[in-house]
MIGU-788738 format. One line per 8 residues: number of its first residue (from 1); their letters; for each residue x negated, y negated, z negated of N, C-alpha, C. Coordinates in steps of 0.1 Angstrom, whole numbers. Atoms other than C-alpha are relative to their C-alpha. Example, Ala and Ser with C-alpha at 12.3 -4.5 7.8 and 13.67 -1.06 7.14 Angstrom:
BEGIN
1	as	-9 12 0 -123 45 -78 -9 -12 0  9 11 0 -137 11 -71 8 -11 -8
***
This chain:
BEGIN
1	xxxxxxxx	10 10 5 140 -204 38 -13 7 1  14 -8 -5 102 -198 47 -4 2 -15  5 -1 13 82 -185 18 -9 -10 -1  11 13 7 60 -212 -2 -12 4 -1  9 -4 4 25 -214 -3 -5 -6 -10  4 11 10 7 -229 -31 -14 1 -2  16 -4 4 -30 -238 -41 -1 5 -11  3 -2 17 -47 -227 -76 -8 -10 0
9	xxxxxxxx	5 8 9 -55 -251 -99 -13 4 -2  7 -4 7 -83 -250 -120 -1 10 -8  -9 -2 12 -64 -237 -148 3 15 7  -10 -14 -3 -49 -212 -125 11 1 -10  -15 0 8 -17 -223 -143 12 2 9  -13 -5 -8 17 -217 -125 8 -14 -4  -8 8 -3 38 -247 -118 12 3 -3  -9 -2 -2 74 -248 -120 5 3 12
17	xxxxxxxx	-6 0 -11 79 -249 -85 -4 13 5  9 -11 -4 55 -216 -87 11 8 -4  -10 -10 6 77 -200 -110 14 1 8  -11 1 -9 108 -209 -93 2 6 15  1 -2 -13 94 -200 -60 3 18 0  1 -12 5 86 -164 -75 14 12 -3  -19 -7 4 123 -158 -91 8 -3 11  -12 -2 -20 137 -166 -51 -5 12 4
25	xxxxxxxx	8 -9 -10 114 -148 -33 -2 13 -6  10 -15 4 97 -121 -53 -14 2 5  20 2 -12 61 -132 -37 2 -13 -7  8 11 0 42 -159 -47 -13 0 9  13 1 -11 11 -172 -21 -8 -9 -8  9 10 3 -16 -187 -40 -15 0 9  13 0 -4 -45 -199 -20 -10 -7 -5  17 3 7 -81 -202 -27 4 0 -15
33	xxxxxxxx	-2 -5 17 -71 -183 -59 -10 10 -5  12 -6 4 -106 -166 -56 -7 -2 11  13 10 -8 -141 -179 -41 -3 9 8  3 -11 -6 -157 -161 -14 -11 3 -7  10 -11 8 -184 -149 -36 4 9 -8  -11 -11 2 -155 -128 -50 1 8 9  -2 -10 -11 -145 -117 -20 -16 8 6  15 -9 -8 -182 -109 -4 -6 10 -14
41	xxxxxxxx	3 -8 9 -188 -92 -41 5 14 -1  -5 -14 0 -162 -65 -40 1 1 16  -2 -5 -14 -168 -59 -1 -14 4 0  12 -6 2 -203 -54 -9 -1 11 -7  1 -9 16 -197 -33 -40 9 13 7  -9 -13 -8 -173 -11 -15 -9 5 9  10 -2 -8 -200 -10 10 -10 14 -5  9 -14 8 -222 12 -14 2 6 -5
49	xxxxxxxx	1 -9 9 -200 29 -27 2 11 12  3 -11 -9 -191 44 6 -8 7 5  10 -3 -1 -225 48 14 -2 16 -3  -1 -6 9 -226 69 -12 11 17 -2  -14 -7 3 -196 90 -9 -3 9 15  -1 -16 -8 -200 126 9 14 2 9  -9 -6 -13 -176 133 42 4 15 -3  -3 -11 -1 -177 165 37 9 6 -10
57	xxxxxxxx	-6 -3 14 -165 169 4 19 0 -1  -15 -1 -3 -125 158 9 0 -5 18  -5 8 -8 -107 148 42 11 0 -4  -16 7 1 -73 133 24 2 -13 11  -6 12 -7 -57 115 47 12 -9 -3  -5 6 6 -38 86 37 12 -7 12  -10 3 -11 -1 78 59 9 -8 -5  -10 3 8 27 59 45 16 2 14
65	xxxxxxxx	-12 -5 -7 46 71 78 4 18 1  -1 -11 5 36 103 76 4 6 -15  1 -4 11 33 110 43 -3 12 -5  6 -10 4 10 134 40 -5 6 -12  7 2 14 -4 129 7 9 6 -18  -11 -2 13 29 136 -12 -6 14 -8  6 -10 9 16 171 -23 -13 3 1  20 0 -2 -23 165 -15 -5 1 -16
73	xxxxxxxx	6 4 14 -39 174 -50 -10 -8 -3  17 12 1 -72 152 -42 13 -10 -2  -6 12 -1 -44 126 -40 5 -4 -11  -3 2 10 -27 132 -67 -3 1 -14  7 -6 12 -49 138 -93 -12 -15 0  10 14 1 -64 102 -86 -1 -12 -7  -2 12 10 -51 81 -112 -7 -5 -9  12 3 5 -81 83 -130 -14 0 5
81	xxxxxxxx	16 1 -10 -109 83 -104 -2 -9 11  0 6 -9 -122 70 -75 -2 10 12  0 -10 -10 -115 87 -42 5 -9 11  0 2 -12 -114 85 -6 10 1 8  -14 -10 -7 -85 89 16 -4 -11 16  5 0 -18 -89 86 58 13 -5 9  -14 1 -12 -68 72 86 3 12 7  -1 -13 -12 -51 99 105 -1 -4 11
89	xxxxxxxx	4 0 -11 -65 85 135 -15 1 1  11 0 -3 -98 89 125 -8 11 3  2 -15 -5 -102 126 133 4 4 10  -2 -4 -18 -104 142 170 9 16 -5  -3 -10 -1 -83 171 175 -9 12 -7  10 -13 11 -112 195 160 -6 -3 -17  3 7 16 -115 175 127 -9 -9 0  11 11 -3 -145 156 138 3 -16 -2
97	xxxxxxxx	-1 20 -6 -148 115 132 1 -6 9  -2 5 -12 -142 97 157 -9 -15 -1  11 15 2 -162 64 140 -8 11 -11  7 -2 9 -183 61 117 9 2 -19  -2 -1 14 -176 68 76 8 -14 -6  -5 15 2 -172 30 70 13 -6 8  -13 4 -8 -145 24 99 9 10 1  -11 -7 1 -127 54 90 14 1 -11
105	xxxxxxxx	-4 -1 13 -113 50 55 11 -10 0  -13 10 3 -74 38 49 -2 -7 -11  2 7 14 -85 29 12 -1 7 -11  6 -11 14 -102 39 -18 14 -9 -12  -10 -2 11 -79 46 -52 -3 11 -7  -14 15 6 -68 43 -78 -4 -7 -15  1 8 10 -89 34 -110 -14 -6 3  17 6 0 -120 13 -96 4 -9 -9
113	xxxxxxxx	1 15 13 -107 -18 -122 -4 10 -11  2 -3 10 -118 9 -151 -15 6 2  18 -9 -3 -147 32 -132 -13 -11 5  12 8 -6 -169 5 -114 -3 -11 -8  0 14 11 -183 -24 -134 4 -12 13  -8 15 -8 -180 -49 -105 13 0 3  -13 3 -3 -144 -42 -97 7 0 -12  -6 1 16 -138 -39 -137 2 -16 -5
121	xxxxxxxx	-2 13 3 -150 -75 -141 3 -10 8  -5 7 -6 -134 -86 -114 15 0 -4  -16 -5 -2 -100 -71 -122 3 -4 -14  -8 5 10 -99 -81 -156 -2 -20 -3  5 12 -1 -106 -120 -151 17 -5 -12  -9 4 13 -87 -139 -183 20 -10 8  -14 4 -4 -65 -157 -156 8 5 2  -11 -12 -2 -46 -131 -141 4 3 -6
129	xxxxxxxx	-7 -4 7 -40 -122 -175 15 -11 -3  -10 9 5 -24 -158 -179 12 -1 10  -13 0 -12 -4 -154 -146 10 8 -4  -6 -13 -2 9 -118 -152 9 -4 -17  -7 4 11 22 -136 -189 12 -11 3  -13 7 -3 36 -166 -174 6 4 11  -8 -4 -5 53 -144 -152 11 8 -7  -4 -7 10 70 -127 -180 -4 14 -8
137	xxxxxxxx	2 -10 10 51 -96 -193 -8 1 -4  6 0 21 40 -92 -227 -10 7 0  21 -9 5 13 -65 -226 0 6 14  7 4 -9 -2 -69 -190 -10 15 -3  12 -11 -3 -19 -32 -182 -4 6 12  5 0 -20 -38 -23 -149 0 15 -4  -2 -13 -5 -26 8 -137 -1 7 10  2 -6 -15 -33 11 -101 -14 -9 6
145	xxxxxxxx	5 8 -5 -61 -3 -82 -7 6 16  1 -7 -14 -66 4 -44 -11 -15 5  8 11 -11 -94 -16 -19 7 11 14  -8 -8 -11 -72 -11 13 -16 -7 12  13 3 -12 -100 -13 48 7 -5 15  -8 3 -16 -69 -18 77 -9 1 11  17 1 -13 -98 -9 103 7 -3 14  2 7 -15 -104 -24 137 7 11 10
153	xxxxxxxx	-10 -10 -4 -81 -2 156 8 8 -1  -15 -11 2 -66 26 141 1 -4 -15  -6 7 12 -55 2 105 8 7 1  -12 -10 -3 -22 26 102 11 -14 -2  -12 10 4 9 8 98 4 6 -10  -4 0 13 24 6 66 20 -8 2  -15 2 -3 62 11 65 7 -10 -12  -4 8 10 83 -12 45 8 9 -14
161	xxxxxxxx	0 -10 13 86 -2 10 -1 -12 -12  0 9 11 90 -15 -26 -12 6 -10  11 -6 6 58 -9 -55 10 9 -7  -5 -11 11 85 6 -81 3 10 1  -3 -14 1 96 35 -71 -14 7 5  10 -12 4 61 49 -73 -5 -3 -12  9 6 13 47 29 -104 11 -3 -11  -13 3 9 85 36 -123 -3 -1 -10
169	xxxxxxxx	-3 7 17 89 18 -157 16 4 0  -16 1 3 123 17 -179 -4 -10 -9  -6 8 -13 132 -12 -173 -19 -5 5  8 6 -17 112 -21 -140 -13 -11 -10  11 13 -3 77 -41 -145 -11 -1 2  12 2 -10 57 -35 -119 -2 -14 8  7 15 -10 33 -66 -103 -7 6 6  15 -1 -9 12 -59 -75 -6 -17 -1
177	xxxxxxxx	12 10 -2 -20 -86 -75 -7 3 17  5 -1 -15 -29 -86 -35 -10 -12 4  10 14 -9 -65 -104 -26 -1 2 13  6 -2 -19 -72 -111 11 -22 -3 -1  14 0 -1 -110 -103 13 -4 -5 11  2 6 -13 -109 -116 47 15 -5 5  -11 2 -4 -81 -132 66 11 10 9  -10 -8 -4 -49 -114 72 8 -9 12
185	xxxxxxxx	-8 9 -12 -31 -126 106 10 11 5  -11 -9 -10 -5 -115 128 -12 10 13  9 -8 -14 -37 -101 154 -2 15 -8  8 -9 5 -51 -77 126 8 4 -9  -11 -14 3 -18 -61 110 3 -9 -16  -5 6 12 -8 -89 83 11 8 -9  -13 -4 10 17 -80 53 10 -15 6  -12 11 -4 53 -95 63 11 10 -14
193	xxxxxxxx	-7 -4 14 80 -91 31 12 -8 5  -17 4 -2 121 -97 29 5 -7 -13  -1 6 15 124 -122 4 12 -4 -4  -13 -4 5 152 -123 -17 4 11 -6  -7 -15 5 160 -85 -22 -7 5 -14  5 -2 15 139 -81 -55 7 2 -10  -7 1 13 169 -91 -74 8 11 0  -10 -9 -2 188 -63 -64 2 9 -16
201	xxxxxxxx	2 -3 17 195 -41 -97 -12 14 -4  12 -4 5 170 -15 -92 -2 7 16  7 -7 -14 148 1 -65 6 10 9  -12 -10 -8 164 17 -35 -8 13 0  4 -14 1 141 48 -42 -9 6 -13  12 -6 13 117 69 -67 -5 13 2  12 -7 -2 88 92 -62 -2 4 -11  6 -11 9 86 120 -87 -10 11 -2
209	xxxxxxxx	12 -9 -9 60 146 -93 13 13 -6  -9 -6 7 84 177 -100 -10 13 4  8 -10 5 54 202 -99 -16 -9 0  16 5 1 13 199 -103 -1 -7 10  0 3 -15 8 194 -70 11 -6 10  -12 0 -8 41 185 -57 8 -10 -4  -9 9 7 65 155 -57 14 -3 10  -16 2 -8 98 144 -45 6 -10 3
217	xxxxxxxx	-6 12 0 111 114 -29 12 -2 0  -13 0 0 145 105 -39 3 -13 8  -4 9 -2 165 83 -20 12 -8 -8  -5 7 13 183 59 -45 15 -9 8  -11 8 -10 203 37 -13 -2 -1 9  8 0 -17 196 41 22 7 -9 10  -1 11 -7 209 10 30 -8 -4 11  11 3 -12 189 1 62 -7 -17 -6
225	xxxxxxxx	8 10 7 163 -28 51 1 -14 13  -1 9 -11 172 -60 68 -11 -9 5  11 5 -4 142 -68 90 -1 -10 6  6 12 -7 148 -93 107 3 -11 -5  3 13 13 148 -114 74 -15 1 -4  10 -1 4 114 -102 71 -10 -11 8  10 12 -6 84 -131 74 -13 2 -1  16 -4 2 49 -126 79 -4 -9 -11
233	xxxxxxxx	8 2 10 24 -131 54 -11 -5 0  6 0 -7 -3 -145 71 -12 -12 -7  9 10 7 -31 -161 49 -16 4 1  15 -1 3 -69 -167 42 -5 5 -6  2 -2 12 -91 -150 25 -2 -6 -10  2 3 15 -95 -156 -11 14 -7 -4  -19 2 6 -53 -159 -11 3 12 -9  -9 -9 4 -35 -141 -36 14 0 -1
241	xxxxxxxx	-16 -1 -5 -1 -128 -30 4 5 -12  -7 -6 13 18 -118 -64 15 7 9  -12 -10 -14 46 -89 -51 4 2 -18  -10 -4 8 74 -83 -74 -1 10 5  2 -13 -1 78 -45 -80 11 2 10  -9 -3 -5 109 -45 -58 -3 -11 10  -2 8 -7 101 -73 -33 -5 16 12  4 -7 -14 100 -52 2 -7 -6 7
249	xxxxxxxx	9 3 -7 70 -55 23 -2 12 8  0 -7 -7 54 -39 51 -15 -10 6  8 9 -16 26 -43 79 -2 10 8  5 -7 -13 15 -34 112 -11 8 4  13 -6 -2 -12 -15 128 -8 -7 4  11 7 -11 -41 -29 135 -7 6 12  6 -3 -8 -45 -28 167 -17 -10 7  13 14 -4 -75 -59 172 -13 8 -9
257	xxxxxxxx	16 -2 6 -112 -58 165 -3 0 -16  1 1 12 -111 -71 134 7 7 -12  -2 -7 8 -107 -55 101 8 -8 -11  -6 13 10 -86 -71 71 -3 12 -13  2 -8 15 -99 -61 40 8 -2 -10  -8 7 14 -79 -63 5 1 7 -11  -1 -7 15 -79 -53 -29 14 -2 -7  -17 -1 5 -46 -46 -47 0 13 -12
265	xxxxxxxx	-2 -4 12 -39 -40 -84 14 -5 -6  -14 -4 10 -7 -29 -104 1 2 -8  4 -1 11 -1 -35 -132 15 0 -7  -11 -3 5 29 -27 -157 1 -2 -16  1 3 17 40 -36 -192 1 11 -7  1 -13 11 32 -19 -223 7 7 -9  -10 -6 6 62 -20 -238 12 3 8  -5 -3 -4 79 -8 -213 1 19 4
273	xxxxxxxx	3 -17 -1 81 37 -207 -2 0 13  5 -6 -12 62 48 -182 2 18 -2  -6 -11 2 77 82 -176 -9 11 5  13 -12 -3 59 116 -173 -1 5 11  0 -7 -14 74 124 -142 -5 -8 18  8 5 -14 56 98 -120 -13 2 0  13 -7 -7 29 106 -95 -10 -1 -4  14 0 3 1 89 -108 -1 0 -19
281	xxxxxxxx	0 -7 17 -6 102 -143 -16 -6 -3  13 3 2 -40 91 -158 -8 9 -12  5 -10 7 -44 116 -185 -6 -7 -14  -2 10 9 -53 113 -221 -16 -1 -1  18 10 1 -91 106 -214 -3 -14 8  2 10 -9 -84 75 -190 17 -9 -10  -14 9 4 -55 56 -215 -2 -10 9  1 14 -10 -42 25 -196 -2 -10 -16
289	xxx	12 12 10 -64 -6 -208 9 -16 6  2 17 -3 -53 -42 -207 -10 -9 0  14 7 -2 -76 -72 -204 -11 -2 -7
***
């Protein structure tokens, strides 16, 4: 069965056919669930912060095939900042850029919804609170927030993967919030997801940190992920995609001219244990904040 798309109300209320669509799938597609003066606000507000932001200072590079980042301490020590991380294609053989600063960057992370004011008052908007409630959880707190860049050629590919086993609760309740800042297509490296498997009973993996610097991927069921249930994702900007912590997704490289920008925040209940031994830690001068 293809996945559902649906408009936003006014209300930005959730339908039954929303909800229902949500508890199959594990994805909901709402379109024109934010204006483009949203979207051109935090693409602007990214714009200067790059600007801004010194090359020389880190080169983290950010892989989800490689996975280079697993013991990177700029990486891991980001849960309360804002930081840079690089496509590994955007450096020549001698370390050099190969673009510019702006077309190099896989995606800044991981607390612009608390450090920036325009991505603060964008990330806490009263609706999303009402979504992330009538979706069922109770105290609604933003724990991750990435602006991903997918750049005009070397976008990396993004392996298929679930959010929970890096953002682990007991019990499970992680939501990613995924905006399209620009249109995501099959040319420029759309998100495609395997809907259905969410319900499984818990995440086929988990990402611990088991030193300062250092973490460990456990594999939980190495069942092979059945892809060719997998459906593209393929919407406009100012769509938002709601991702169950366990719904499996993925995208491609961009190989095309165009860039697909998106912001994506995670968020996790408060009464639920967030455990000491996952990666992104925020420490006790950055507590996690609700809306």
């Amino acid at each position: 069965m293809p996945i559902d798309y649906f408009k936003a109300d006014q209300d930005f209320t959730l339908s039954k056919d929303m909800l229902s669509a949500y508890q199959r799938d594990g994805v909901l597609v709402i379109e024109n669930a934010i204006s483009d003066t949203d979207c051109q606000q935090l693409m602007s507000r990214m714009t200067e912060l790059v600007e801004d932001f010194d090359v020389a200072e880190h080169r983290s590079v950010f892989s989800s095939v490689t996975n280079e980042q697993k013991d990177d301490s700029y990486f891991l020590g980001s849960g309360g900042e804002i930081r840079y991380f690089f496509e590994k294609d955007a450096f020549d053989d001698k370390g050099n850029l190969q673009v510019s600063k702006e077309q190099a960057l896989n995606k800044v992370g991981h607390a612009l919804h608390d450090l920036d004011p325009v991505f603060n008052r964008f990330s806490r908007k009263p609706e999303f609170e009402r979504l992330l409630k009538a979706l069922g959880m109770q105290v609604p707190l933003l724990l991750q927030s990435m602006y991903i860049f997918k750049q005009p050629k070397i976008g990396g590919e993004v392996v298929c993967h679930q959010d929970s086993p890096f953002l682990w609760t007991e019990p499970q309740s992680c939501i990613g919030l995924w905006f399209a800042l620009e249109d995501a297509t099959l040319e420029n490296g759309c998100m495609w997801g395997i809907p259905g498997l969410h319900t499984e009973p818990t995440p086929r993996s988990r990402l611990s940190r088991v030193a300062e610097n250092k973490t460990d991927f456990q594999v939980l069921d190495a069942t092979p992920w059945p892809e060719e249930q997998r459906q593209p994702l393929e919407v406009r900007a100012g769509t938002l995609v709601v991702l169950h912590g366990q719904f499996p997704h993925l995208s491609g490289a961009n190989t095309s001219n165009k860039s697909r920008h998106a912001y994506a925040l995670h968020l996790i209940d408060g009464n639920c244990e967030y455990p000491v031994e996952n990666w992104l830690q925020r420490g006790s001068d950055y507590p996690l904040k609700g809306f």
